[in-house]
C-alpha positions in Angstrom: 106.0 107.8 94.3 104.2 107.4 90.9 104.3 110.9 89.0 101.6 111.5 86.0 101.2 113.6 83.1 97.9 114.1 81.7 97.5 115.6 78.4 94.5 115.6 75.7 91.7 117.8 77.3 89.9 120.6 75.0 86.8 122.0 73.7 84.4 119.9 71.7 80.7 120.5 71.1 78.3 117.7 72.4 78.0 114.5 70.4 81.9 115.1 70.4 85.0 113.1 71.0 87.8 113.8 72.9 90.6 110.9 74.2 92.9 111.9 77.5 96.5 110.2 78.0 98.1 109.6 81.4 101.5 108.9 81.3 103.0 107.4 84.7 106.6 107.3 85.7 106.1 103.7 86.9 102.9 101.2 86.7 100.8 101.0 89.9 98.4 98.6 90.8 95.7 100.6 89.5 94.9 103.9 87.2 91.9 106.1 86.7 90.0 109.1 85.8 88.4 111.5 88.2 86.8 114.4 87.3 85.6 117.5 89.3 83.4 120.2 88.2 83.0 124.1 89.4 81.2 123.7 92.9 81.4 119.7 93.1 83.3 117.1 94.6 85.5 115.2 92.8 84.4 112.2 91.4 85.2 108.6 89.9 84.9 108.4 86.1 87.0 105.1 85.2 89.5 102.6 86.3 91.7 99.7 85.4 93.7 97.1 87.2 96.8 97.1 85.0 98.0 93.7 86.3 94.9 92.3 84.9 92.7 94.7 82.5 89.8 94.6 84.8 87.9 98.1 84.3 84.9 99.7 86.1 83.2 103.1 85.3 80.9 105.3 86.8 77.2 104.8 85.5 77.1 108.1 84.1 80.0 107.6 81.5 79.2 103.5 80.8 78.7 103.0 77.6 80.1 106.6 76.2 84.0 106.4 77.8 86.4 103.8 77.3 89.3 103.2 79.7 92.6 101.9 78.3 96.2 100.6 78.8 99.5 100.7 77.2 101.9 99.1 79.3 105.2 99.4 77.0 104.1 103.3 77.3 103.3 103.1 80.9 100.6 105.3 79.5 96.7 105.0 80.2 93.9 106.2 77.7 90.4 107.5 78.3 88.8 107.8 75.2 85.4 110.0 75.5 82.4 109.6 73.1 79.0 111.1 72.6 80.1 113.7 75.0 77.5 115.7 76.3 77.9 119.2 78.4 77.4 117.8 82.0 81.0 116.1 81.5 82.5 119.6 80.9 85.1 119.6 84.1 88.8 118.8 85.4 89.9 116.0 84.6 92.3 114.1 86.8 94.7 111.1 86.2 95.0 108.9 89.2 97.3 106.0 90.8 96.6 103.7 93.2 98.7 101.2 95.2 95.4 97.9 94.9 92.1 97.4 93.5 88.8 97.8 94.3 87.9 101.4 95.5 87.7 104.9 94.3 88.9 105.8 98.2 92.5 103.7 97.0 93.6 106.6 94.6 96.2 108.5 96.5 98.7 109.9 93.5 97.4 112.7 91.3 97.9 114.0 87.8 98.4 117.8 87.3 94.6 118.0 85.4 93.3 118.9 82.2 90.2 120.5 81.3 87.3 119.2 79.1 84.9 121.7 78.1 81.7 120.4 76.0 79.2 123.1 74.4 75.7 122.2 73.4 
């Protein structure tokens, strides 16, 4: 079982920048960010196939967040620009055993929250 600390989250006014780290105990076939705000279902930000570098993103975040991979750190990055309040919610580091859909992720990250003011 892949364990994972997040770390990163915070306060930032909109136009802002914020990056999150996911550290994993071990590499899985795939990593990514969810993120779940007060009376909403969770939801798919960004992932990557680590074996490869292949990324997708939700099409609210393209083009603003940046999903990335250390593999000597075991560690994945999500680095967050233009920020606006809408993405204010928990955000969740996830693992998942293939490739191919947000449904795979089945190994959670503890949270962190990201909180944008306008």
């Amino acid at each position: 079982q892949v364990e994972l600390v997040e770390s990163g989250g915070g306060s930032v006014q909109a136009g802002g920048s914020l990056r999150l780290s996911c550290v994993a105990s071990k590499t899985p076939a795939s990593m990514g960010w969810f993120r779940q705000a007060p009376g909403k279902d969770r939801e798919g930000v960004a992932a990557i196939k680590t074996g490869g570098g292949n990324t997708y993103y939700a099409d609210s975040v393209k083009g603003r967040f940046t999903i990335s991979q250390d593999n000597a750190k075991n560690t994945v990055y999500l680095q967050m620009n233009s920020l606006k309040p809408e993405d204010t919610a928990m955000y969740y580091c996830a693992a998942a055993p293939g490739w191919g859909s947000w449904y795979s992720f089945n190994t959670w990250g503890q949270g962190t929250q990201v909180t944008v003011s306008s």
